[in-house]
N, C-alpha and C positions, 0 to 999 in steps of 0.2 A: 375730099368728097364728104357730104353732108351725109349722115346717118341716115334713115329713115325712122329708124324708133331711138332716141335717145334718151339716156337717166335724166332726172329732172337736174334740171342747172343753176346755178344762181352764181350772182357776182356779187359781192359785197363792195362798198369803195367808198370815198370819202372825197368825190372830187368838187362837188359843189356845197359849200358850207352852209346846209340845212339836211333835211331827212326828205325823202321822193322814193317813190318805189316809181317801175316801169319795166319793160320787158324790151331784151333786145334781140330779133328775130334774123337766124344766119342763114342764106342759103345760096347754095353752089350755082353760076351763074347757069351749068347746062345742064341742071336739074331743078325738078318743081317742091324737092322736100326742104323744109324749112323745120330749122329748132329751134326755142325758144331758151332763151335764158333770162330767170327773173332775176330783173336789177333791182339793191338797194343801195341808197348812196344816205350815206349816214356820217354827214360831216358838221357833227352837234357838240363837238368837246367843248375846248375853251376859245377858238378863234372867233373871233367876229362873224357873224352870221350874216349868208347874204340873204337881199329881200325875196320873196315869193311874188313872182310874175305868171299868174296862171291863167292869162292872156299869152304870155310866151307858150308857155305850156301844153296852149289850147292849139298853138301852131303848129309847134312839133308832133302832134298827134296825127296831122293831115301830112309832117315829110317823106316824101318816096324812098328815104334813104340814099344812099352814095355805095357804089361798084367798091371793093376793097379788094385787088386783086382777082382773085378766081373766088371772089364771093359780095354777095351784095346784104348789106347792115343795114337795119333800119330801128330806131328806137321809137316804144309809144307807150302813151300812158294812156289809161281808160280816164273819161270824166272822175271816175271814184280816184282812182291815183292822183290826179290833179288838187281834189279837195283834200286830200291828206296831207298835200305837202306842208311842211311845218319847218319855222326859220327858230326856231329853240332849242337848248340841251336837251340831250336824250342819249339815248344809246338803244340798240339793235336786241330783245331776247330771242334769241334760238331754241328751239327747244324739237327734238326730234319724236315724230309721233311713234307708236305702234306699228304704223302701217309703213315706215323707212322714209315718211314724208316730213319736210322741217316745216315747223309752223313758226313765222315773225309776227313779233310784235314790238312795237317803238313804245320803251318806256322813256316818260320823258322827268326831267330832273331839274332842280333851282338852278339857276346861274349865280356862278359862285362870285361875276362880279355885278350882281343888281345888289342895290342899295340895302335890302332887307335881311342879305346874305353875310355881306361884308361887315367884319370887327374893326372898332378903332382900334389904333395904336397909341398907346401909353408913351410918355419921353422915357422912359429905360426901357421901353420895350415888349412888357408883357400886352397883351388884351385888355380890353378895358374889360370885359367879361372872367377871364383869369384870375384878377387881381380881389384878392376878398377884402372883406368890410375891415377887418383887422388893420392890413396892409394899408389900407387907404384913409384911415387913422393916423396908422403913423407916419405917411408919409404928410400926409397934413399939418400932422406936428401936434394936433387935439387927439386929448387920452380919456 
């Protein structure tokens, strides 16, 4: 049975490799109450990031959902949710208010494999950043 007043809910998750926020709305098939639970999907580490279709996005907003047993599911994002989505690193802050409410926000971070990120490698190994002026004297063999 669906609640009539429920705690605020949220699902955190990592199934589509970008950041999207959207709300997925639950209700009992022979009642009219519905809850809400706001989604984040925050799958910004190091995988490959898929692209941002917010033409897809834009469809999913208009689906009626699908019957889920003794309950019918329906996910949507507002126009604003659709502009946020973002196919970069980042990561999720939580941060719990005063008032018992969580406030997000997507901080987002470099990609540790774009080119601006990335150290060469040295033939023995260190960094080319690591290795001091000394060191790279002598391995030159000029003193």
């Amino acid at each position: 049975k669906v609640a009539k007043t429920a705690p605020n809910l949220y699902y955190l998750c990592a199934d589509y490799h970008q950041y999207m926020e959207g709300t997925v709305y639950i209700r009992g098939n022979a009642a009219t109450d519905e809850i809400a639970v706001k989604q984040y999907i925050v799958g910004t580490a190091g995988a490959p990031k898929d692209p941002v279709n917010r033409d897809k996005y834009t469809e999913m907003a208009n689906d009626p959902g699908v019957e889920v047993g003794d309950y019918h599911v329906r996910f949507q994002m507002t126009p604003e949710n659709i502009q946020q989505t973002k196919s970069v690193n980042g990561y999720l802050r939580v941060k719990k208010t005063s008032s018992g409410e969580l406030n997000m926000q997507f901080i987002r971070v470099r990609d540790p494999q774009s080119s601006r990120t990335r150290r060469r490698s040295m033939p023995n190994g260190p960094t080319s950043r690591s290795v001091s002026r000394s060191n790279r004297t002598r391995r030159s063999g000029k003193n």
